[in-house]
Every structure is written in C-alpha cells, then in structure tokens.
KOLSE-238789 format. One record per residue (C-alpha): residue number from 1; x, y, z. Coordinates in Angstrom, 1 decimal, m for minus. Layout:
<nodes>
    i       X       Y       Z
  NUM       X       Y       Z
...
</nodes>
This chain:
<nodes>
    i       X       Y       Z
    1    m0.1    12.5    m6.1
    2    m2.1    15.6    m5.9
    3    m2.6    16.8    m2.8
    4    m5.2    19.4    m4.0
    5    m7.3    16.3    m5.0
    6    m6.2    13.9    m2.6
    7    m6.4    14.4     0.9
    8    m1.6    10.0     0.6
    9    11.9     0.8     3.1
   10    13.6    m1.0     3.9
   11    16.6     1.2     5.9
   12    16.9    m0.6     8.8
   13    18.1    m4.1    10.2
   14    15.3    m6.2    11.9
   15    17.7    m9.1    12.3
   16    17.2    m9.9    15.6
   17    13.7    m8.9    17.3
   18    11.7   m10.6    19.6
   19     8.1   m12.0    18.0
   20     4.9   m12.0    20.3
   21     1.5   m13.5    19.3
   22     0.8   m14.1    15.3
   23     2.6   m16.2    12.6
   24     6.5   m15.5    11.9
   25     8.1   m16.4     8.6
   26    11.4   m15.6     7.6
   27    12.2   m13.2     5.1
   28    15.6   m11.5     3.5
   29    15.7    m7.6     3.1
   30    18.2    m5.8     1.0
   31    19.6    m2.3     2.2
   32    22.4    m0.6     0.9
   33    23.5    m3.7    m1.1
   34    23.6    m5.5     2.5
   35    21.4    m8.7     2.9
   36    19.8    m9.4     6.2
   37    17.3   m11.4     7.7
   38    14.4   m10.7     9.1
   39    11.4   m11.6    10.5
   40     7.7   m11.3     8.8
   41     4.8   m10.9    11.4
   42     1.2   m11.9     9.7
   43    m1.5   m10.6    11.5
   44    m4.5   m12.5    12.9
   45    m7.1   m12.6    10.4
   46   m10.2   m10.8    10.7
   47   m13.8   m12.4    10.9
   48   m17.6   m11.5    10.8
   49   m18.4    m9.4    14.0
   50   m14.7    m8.5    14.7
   51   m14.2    m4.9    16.2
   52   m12.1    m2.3    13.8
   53   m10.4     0.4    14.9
   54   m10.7     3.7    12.8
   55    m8.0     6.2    12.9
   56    m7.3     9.1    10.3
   57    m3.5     9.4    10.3
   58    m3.4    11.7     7.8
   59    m5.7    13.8     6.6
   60    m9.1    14.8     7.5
   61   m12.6    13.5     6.0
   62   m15.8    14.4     4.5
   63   m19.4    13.5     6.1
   64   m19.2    11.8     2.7
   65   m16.4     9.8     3.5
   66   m17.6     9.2     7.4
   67   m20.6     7.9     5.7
   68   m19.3     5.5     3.3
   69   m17.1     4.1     6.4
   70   m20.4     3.2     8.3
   71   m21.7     1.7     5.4
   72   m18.9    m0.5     4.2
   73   m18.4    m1.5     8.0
   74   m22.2    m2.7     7.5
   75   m21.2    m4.3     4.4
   76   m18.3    m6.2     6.1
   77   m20.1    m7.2     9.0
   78   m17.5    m5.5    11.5
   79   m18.2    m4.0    14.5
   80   m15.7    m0.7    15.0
   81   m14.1     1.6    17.5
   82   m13.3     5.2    16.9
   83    m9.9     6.4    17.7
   84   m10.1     9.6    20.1
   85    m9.1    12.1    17.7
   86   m10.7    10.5    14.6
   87   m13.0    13.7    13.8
   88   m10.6    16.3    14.6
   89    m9.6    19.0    11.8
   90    m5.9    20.8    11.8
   91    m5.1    22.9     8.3
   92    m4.5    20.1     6.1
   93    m4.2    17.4     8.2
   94    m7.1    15.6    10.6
   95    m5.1    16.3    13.9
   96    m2.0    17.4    15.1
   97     1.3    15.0    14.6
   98     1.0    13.8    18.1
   99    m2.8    13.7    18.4
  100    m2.9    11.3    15.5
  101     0.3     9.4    16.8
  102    m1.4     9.2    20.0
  103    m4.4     7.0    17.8
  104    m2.6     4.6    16.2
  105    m0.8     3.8    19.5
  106    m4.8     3.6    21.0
  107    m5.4     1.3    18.3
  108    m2.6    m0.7    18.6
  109    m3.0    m1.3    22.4
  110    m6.1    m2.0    22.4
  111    m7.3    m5.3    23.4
  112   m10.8    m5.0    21.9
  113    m9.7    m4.0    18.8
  114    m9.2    m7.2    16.4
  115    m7.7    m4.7    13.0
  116    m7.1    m1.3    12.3
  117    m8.8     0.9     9.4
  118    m8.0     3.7     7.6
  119   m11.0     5.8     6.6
  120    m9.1     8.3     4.5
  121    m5.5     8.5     2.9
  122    m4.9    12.7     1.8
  123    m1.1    13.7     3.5
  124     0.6    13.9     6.8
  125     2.0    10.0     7.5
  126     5.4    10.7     6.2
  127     5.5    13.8     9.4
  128     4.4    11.3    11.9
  129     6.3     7.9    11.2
  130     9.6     8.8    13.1
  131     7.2     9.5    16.1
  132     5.9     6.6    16.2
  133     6.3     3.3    18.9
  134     7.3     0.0    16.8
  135     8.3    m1.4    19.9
  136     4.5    m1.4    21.0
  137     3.2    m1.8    17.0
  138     5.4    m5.2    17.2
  139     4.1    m6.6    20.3
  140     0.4    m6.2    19.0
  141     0.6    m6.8    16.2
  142    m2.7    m6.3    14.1
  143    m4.1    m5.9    10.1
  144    m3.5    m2.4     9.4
  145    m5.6    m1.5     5.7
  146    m4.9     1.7     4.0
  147    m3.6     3.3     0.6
  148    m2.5     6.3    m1.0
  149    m0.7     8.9     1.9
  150    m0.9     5.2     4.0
  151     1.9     3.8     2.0
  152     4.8     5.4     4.2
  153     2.6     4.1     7.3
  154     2.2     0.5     6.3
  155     6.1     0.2     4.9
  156     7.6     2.2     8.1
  157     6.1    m0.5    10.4
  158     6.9    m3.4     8.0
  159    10.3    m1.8     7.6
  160    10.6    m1.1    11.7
  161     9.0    m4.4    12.9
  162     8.3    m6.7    10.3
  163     4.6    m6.7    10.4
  164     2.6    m7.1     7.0
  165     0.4    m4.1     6.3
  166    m1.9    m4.1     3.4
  167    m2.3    m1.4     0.4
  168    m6.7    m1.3     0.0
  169    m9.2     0.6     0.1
  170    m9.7     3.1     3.0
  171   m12.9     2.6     4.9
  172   m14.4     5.3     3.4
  173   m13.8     4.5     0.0
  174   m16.5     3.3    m2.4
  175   m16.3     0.1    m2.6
  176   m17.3    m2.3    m4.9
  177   m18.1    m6.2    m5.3
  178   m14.3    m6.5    m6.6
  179   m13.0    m5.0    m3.7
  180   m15.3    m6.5    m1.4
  181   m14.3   m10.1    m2.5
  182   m10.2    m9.2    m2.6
  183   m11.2    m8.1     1.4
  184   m12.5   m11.0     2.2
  185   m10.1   m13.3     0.2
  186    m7.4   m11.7     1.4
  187    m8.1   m10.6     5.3
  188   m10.7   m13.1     6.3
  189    m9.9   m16.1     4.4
  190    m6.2   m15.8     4.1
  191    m5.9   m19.4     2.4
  192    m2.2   m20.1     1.6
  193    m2.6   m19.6    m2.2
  194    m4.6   m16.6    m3.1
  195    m5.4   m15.6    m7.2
  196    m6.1   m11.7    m7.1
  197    m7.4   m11.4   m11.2
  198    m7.5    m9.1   m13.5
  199   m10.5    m6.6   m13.6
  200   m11.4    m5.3   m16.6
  201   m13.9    m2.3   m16.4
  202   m14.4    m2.6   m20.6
  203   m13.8     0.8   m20.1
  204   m12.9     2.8   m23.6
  205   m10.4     4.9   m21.6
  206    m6.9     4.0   m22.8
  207    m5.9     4.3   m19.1
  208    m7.5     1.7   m18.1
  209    m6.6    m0.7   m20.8
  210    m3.7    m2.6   m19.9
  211     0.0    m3.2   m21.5
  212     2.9    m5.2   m21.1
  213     6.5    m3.1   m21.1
  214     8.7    m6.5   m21.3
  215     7.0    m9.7   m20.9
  216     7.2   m12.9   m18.6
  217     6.6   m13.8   m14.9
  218     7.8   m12.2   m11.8
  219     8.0   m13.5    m8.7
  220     9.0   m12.1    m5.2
  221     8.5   m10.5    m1.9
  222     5.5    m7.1    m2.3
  223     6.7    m3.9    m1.6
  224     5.1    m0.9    m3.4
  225     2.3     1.5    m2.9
  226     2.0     5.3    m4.0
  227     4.4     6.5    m6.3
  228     4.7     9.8    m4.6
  229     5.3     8.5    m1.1
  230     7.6     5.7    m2.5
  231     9.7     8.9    m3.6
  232     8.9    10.8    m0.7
  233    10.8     8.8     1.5
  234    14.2     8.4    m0.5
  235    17.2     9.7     1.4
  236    15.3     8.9     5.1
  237    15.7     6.0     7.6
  238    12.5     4.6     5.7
  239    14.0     4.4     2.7
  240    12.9     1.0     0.6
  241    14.7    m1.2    m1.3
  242    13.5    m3.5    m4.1
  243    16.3    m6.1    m4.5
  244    14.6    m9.2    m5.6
  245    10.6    m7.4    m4.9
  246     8.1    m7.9    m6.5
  247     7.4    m3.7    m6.5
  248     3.6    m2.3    m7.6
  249     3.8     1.1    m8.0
  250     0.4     3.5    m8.6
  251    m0.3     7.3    m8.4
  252    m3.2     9.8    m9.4
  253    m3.4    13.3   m10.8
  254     0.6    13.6   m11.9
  255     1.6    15.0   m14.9
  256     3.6    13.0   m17.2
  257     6.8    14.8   m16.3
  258     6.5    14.5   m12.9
  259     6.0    10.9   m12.6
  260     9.2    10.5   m14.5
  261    11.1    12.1   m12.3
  262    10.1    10.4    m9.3
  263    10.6     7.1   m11.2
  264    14.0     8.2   m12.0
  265    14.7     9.2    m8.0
  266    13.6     5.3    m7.4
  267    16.2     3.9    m9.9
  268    18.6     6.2    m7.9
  269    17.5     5.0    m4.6
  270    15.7     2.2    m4.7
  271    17.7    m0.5    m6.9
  272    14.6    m0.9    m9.1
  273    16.8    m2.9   m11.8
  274    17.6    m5.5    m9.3
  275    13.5    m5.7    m8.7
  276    12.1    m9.1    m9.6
  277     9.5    m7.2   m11.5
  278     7.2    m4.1   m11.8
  279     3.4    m4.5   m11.4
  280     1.9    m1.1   m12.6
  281    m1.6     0.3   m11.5
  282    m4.1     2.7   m13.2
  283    m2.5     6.1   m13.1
  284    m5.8     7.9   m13.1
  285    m5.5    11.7   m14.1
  286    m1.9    11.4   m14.8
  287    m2.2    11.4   m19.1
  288    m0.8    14.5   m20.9
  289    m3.4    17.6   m21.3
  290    m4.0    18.1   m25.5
  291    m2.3    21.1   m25.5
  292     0.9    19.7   m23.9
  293     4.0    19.5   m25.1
  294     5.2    16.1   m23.5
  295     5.5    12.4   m23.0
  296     2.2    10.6   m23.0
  297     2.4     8.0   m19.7
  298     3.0     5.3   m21.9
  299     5.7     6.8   m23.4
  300     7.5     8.0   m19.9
  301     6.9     4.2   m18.2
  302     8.5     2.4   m21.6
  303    11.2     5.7   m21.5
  304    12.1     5.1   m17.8
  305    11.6     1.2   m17.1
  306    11.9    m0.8   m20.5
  307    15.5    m0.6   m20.4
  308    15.6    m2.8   m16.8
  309    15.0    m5.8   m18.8
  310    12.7    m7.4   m15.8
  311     8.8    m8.3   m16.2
  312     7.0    m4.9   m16.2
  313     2.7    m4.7   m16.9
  314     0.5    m1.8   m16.7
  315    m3.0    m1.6   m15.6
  316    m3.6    m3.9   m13.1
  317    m6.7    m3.2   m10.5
  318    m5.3    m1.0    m7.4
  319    m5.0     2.6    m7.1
  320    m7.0     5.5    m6.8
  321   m10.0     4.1    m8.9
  322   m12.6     2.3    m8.2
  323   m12.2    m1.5    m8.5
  324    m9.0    m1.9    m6.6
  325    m7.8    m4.9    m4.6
  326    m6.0    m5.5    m1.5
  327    m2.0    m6.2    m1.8
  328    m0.2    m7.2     1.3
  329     3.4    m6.1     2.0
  330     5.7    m8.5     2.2
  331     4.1   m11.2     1.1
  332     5.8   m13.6    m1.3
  333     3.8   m13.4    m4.6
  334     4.2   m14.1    m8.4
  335     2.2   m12.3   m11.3
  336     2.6   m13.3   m15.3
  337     2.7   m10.5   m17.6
  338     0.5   m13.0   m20.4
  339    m2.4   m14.3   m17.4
  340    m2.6   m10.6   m15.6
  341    m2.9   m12.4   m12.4
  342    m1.5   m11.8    m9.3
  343    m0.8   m14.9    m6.9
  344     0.3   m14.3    m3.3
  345     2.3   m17.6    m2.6
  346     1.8   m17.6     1.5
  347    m1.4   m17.3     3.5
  348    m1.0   m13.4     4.7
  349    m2.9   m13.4     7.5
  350    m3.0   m16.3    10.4
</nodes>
C-alpha cells in the first residue's frame, strides 16, 4: 500500500482465557504447525441510536474525511463519541503512539459506547499494537470497523483475545448503498447465515472485472485484510497463520513487482498452501505503467498462487474502492469460485 496515497496472526496461544459478556464459540488456530484452541468473542451487535466511538489510530484526517464521518453516522442512524485525541496531528500519524493507545483504551472502557469506528486507515497501527491492553480489550469486548492500516489492529486483538473485528469501510469513507446494506446485514442484523454478493460496477476497467485462478469452493475461518500489513507483520508476535483460512487479501497503489514479493513473504510465513482458499479484492492502482517492463497483476497472482492448487478468485467487492463490504475476522465462511458469493456460516455479531 502507498503510503503517499494512503494515510493502512495468529502467534500466540489463547487456549485458556477467561470470556466476559458477548457470545463465545470455539475455534482452532494454527501457529508454527501447532493446533490450539481458542475461543471466538462476537461482539454485541449494533442498533439504530447506538453510540460509536471514533478513534484515529493511525493516521490523521481531512475536513473531508471528518465530514463524510458525520454524514455516514447520519446515514446509519448512530449517535457517536469522540475519542480525546481524535483531531490531533503528529508528522504522519494523527497522535503520538501513546496518545492514540490511550483512545482505543477510552473506547474500550467506556460504558456508553456500544462500537468502535475507524474514521481513517493511512499508517501507524503496526507501532502501537504491542502497546496495547488485551486484557481490558477482552473484558469489553465491542465491534471494532476499520480497513486498510486497521488490518494489524483488528488481527492483533483477534489474535491476543479472540474478539472478531471487522475489515469495512472507515467512517469517513464514501459510502455507498452496497456498503450501507453489507453494514447493516452484517453488524445490525447479524442473522446466522449471511450472503455478501458479488458487485459488479459494469465497469470497462479490467481491474475490476473479475477471474478465477483455480476453481471450486472454499470454505473456512476469515483471516485477511491489507496485503502490505499482512506482510508487515511476518517475523513479529502478530504473525498470522492461514492453515485451513479462508484468507482475503487486497491492496492499492503497488506495483506489480512489489506485490509479488510480499505474496512470496506470505507463502514463507504464513502457510498460504495449507489455506482453504484465497478470496482476492480489487487491487486498485496496482496494474503495470505502459512503459514497464514487468508482470501485469494477473500475471504475478496466476505466477505466485496457481501453483497452491486451492480455490483462488479475483475481484471480489472490498478494498480501497468504492463498493466494498464488511468481512469479519474469524468468522466461519464459504465462497464458490463459479457463484462469486461470499457466505459467512455463523451469525458474527450477538
């Protein structure tokens, strides 16, 4: 992901951890080829009127942005709470590390606030997520929404305490009727079977007209996000694993070159050819220049993934684009390289 553009794990047992408050499934993680148990915290779904708390944990915003985030809390019919620091501005990031640590503890304390909202991804959650209290995230446990830089935030607490984050727009994102639906299927309705479909923008773009790499039906626990931060946390505490996932992967403004050799640091970290499958975003900005000498995408996702001999499809609706939905994290889903449709197999939210 470029940063210039863009102000955007499983490491750790949780086999034994106490649960407070929402629904608990059970779930099996695989790190370092070792299987363990763990428990999967669904947050209390959100309704009309419920109070939001806003927090920028990585970068800062626009009046644009700020704007849009009133507006789609309008939209929503939320009511919201801003973190202390929310408006703060420090180089490239919205705060310091432990001003914007210090909000997303706020948030997560809170009793009057019912879910917590990103309003803009950018950089800077990979700095903060060793400072962070999981023993306080896991005994409030709330919706968290973000995407982009809010990848490492969302699978750190999932990976730390179990709780199910969700990959979707920021508050301040433009959002659209597609995106305003997958919210409320998703977060406020939370029925145990949800169908996320296929959105085609009849858009004469090639990248956003979607392929299959090998064909069939996948099925298995989300984990995925941002390419970049997927990468970025290799080799950490944080580090993912996607053993028997279901794994969605997206990015934006990458050259061709460099999103192979991220992929190629998953396959070395991330046991991507024991996934269940590979559900593909739009890569927007990410095509070869005319002038290169290089790979189109195509060519570097059928280079670097064909050979896995698992379920892989491009060009489903999340990422840095417009019509994206909501994905949770570690959710049990399936998806079906011939329907292009996603179904989460659990209710999400409780």
């Amino acid at each position: 992901m470029n940063r210039r553009k863009f102000s955007k794990q499983i490491a750790t047992g949780l086999a034994a951890i106490p649960l407070i408050g929402c629904g608990v499934t059970s779930d099996t993680i695989s790190t370092n080829n070792v299987k363990m148990q763990m428990k999967v915290i669904k947050p209390k779904r959100l309704k009309k009127g419920d109070t939001v708390g806003l927090i920028a944990p990585a970068s800062a915003f626009k009046e644009k942005t700020y704007k849009n985030t009133i507006e789609n809390l309008k939209t929503l019919g939320l009511n919201y709470i801003e973190a202390k620091n929310l408006h703060k501005k420090n180089g490239f990031l919205a705060a310091t590390d432990q001003e914007r640590v210090a909000d997303i503890h706020e948030m997560f304390a809170n009793p009057n606030v019912d879910a917590i909202w990103c309003v803009r991804g950018g950089y800077g959650t990979t700095r903060i997520i060793p400072m962070l209290d999981y023993d306080l995230i896991r005994k409030n446990p709330k919706i968290l929404v973000g995407y982009s830089d809010i990848t490492a935030l969302i699978h750190a607490i999932f990976i730390k305490t179990g709780l199910v984050g969700f990959h979707g727009p920021t508050m301040g994102s433009t959002m659209n009727p597609y995106s305003l639906i997958n919210i409320e299927n998703v977060l406020m309705k939370g029925d145990s079977k949800i169908e996320i479909e296929y959105f085609d923008p009849k858009s004469d773009d090639h990248l956003y007209s979607p392929y299959v790499i090998n064909p069939g039906k996948m099925k298995g626990a989300l984990v995925g996000g941002n390419l970049t931060l997927l990468a970025a946390v290799a080799g950490t505490k944080f580090n993912w694993d996607a053993t028997d996932k279901l794994v969605f992967i997206e990015d934006i403004e990458e050259k061709p070159y460099r999103v192979d050799r991220m992929l190629t640091q998953l396959r070395q970290s991330a046991n991507l050819d024991k996934a269940k499958g590979i559900l593909l975003g739009v890569f927007d900005g990410c095509e070869k220049k005319s002038k290169d000498d290089s790979w189109n995408l195509k060519e570097v996702f059928v280079d670097r993934l064909s050979d896995l001999e698992i379920p892989i499809f491009y060009g489903f609706s999340f990422g840095h684009i417009l019509h994206k939905c909501t994905i949770p994290v570690g959710i049990d889903a399936s998806f079906d390289t011939e329907t292009r449709r996603l179904t989460l197999l659990e209710a999400c939210v409780v």
